[in-house]
Backbone as a chain_set.jsonl record, in Angstrom:
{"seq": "XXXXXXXXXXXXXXXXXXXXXXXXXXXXXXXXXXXXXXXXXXXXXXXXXXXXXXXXXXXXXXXXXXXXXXXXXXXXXXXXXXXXXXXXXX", "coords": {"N": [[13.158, -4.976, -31.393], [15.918, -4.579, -29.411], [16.763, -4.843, -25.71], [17.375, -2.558, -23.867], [19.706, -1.306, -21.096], [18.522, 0.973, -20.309], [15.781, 0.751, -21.206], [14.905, -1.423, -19.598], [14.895, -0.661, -17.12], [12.961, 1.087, -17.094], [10.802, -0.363, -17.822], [10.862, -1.852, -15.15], [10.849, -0.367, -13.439], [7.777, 0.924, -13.7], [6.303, -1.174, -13.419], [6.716, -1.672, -11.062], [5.686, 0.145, -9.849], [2.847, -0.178, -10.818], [2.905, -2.735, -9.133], [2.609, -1.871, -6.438], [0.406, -0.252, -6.386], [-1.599, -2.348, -6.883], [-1.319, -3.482, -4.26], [-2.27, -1.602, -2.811], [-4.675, -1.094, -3.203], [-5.666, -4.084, -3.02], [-5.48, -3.726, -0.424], [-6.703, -2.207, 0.409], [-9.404, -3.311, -0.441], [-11.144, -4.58, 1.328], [-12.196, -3.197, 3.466], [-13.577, -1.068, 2.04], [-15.56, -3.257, 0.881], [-16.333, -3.839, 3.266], [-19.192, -3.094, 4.447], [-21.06, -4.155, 2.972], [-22.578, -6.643, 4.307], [-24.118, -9.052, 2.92], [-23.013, -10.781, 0.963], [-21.414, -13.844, 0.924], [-18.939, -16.419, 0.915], [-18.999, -19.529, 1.751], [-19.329, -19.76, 5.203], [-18.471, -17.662, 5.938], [-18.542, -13.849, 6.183], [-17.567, -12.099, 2.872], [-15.936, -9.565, 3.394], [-14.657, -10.368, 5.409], [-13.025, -12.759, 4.607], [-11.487, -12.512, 2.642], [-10.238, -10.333, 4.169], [-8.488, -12.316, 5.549], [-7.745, -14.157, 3.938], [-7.616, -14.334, 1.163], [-6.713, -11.476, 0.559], [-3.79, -12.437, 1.738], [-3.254, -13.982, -0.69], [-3.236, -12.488, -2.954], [-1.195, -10.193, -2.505], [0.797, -12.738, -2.568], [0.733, -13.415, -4.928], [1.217, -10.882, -6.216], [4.312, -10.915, -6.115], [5.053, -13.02, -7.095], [4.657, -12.873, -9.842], [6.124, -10.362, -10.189], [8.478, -11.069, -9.895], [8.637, -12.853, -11.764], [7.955, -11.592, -14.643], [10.361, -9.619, -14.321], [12.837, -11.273, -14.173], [12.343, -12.723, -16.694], [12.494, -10.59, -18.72], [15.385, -9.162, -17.704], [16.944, -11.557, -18.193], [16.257, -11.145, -20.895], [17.487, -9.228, -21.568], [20.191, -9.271, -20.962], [21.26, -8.659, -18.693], [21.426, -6.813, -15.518], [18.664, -5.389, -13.902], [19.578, -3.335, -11.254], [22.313, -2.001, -9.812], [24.514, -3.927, -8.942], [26.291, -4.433, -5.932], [29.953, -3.884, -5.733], [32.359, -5.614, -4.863], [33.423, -7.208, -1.946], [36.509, -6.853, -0.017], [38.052, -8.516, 2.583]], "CA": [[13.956, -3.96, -30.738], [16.802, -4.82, -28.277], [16.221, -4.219, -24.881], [18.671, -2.274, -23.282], [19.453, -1.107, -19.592], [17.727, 2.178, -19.994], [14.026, 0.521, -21.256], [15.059, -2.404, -18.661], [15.139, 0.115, -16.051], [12.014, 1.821, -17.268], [10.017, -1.361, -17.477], [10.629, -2.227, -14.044], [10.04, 1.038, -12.269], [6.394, 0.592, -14.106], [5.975, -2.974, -13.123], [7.264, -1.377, -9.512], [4.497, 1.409, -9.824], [1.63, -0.865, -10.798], [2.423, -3.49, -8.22], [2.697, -0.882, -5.722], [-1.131, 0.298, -6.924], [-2.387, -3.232, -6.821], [-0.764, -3.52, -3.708], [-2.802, -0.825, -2.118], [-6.254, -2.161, -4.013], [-5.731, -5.349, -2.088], [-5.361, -3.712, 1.265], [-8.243, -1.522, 0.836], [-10.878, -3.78, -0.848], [-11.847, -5.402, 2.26], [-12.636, -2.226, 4.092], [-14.553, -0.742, 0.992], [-16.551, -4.031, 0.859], [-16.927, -4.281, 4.771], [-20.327, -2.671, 4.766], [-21.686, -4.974, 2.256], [-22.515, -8.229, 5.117], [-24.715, -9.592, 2.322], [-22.623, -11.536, 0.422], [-20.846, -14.76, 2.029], [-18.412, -17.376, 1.057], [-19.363, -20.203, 2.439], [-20.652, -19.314, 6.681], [-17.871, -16.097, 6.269], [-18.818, -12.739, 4.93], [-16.732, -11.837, 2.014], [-14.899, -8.875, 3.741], [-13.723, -10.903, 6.023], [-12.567, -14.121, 3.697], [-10.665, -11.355, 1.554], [-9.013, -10.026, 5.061], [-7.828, -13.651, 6.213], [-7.055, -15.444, 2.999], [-7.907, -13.461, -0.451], [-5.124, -10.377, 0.722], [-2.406, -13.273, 1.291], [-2.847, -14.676, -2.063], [-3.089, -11.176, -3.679], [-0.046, -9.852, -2.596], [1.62, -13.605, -3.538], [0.42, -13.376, -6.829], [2.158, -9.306, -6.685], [5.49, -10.862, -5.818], [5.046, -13.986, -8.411], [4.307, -12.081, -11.26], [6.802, -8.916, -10.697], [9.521, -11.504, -9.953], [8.622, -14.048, -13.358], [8.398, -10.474, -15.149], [11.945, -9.53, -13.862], [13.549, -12.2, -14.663], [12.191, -12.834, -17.949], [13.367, -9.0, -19.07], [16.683, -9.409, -17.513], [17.623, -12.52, -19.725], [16.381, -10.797, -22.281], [18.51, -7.669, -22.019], [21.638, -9.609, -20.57], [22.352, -7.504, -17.66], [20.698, -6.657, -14.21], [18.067, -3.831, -13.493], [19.79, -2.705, -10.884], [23.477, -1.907, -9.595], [25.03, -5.001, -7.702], [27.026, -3.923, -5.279], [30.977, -4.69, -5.344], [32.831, -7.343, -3.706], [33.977, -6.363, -0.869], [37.421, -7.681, 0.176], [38.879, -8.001, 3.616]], "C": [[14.651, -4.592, -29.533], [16.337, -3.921, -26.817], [17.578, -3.743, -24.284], [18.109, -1.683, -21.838], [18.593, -0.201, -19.799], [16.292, 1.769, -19.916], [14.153, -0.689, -20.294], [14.466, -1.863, -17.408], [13.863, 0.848, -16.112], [10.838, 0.931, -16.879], [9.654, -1.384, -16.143], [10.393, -1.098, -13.042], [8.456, 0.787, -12.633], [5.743, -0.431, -13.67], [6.165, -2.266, -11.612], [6.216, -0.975, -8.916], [2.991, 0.735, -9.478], [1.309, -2.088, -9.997], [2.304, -2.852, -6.965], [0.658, -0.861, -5.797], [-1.637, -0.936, -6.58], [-2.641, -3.861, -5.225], [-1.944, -2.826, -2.442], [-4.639, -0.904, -2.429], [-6.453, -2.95, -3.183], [-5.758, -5.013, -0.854], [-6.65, -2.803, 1.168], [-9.668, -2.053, 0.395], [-11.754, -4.196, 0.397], [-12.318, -4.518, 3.041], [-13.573, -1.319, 3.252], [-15.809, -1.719, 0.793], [-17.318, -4.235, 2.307], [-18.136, -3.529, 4.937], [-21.584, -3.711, 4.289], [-21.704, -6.369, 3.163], [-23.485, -9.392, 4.453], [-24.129, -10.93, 1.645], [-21.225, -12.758, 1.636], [-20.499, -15.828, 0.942], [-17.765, -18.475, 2.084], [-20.251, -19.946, 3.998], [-19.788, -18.382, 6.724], [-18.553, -15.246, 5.637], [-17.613, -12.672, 4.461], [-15.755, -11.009, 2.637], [-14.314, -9.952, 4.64], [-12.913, -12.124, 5.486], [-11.395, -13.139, 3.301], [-9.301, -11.107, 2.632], [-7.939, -10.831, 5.318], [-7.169, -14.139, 5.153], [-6.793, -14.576, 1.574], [-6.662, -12.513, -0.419], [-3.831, -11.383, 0.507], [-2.475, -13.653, -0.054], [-3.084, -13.487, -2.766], [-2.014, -11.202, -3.752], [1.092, -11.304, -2.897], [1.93, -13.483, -4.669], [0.944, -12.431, -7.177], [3.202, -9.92, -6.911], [5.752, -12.011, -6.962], [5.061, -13.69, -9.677], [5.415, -11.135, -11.454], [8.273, -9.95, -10.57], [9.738, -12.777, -11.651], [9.4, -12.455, -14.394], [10.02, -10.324, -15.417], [12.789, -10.285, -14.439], [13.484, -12.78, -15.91], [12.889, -11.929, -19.024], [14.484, -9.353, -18.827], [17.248, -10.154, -18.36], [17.574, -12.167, -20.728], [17.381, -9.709, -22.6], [20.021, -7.956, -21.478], [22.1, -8.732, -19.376], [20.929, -7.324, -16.526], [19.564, -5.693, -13.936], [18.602, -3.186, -12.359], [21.066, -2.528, -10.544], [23.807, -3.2, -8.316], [26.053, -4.075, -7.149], [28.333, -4.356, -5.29], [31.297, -5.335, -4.49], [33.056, -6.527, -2.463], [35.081, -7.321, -0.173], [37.924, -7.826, 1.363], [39.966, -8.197, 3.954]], "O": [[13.946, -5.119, -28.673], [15.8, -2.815, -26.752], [18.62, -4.397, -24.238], [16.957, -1.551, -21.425], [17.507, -0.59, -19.371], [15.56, 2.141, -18.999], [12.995, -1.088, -20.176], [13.659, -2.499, -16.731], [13.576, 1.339, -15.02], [10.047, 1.19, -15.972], [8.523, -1.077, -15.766], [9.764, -1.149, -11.985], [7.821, 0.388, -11.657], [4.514, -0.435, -13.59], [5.212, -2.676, -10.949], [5.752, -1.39, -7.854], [2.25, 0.897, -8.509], [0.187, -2.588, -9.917], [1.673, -3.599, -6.218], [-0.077, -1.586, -5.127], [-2.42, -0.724, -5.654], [-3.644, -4.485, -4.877], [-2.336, -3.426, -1.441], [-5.551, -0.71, -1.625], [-7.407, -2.75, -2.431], [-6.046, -5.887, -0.036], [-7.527, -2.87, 2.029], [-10.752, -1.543, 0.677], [-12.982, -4.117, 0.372], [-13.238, -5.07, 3.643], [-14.447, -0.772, 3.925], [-16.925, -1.246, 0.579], [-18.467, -4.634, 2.493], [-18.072, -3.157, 6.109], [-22.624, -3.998, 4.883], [-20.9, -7.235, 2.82], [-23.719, -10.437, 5.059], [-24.705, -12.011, 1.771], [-20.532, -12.492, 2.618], [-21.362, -16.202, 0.148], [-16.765, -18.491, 2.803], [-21.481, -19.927, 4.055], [-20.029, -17.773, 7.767], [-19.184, -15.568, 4.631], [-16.625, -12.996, 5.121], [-14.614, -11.468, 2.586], [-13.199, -10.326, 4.275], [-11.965, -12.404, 6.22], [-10.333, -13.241, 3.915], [-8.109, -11.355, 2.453], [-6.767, -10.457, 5.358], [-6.027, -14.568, 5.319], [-5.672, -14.305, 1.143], [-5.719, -12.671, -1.194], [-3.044, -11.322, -0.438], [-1.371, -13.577, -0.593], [-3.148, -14.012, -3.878], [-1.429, -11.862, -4.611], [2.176, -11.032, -3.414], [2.991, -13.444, -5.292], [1.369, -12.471, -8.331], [3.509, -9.734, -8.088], [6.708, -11.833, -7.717], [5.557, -14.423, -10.532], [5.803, -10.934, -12.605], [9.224, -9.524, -11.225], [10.711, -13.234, -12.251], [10.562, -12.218, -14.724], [10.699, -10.744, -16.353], [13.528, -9.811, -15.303], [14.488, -13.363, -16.32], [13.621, -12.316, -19.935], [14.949, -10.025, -19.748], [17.985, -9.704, -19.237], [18.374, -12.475, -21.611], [17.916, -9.436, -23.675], [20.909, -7.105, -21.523], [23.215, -8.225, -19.249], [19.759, -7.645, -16.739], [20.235, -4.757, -13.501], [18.027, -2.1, -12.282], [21.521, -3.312, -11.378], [23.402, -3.27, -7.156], [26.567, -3.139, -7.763], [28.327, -5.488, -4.806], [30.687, -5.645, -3.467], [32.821, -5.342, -2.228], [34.73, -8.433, 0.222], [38.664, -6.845, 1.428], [40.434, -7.584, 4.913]]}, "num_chains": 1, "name": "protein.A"}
């Protein structure tokens, strides 16, 4: 099945949605786990590893993934997901 703008456009709101969601996962694990001072990587506890380092490479990995995604779709459907803006001439 050809992909056209409309399921282009559908895709990526979904992909938008669920990095959004993962998005908000990653910012709240470390405050859901912060009670737990049991567990420790390396001489940190875990919530705090997660806060400092684990969150940055989360949300990398959001923006790595929804931008491969993106761009994979796009080539495939020949055309943009969203409206470029015209030139603008002066």
């Amino acid at each position: 099945m050809p992909l056209t703008l409309t399921l282009l456009r559908k895709r990526v709101q979904r992909l938008q949605w669920l990095c959004l969601a993962l998005w908000f996962g990653i910012t709240l694990l470390p405050l859901i786990m912060a009670s737990g001072d049991d567990l420790f990587i390396g001489s940190w506890p875990l919530p705090y590893w997660l806060a400092a380092q684990g969150c940055l490479l989360g949300y990398l990995a959001i923006v790595v993934v929804y931008a491969w995604l993106v761009n994979r779709w796009e080539r495939a459907a020949g055309c943009l997901s969203f409206e470029a803006p015209a030139a603008q001439d002066d």
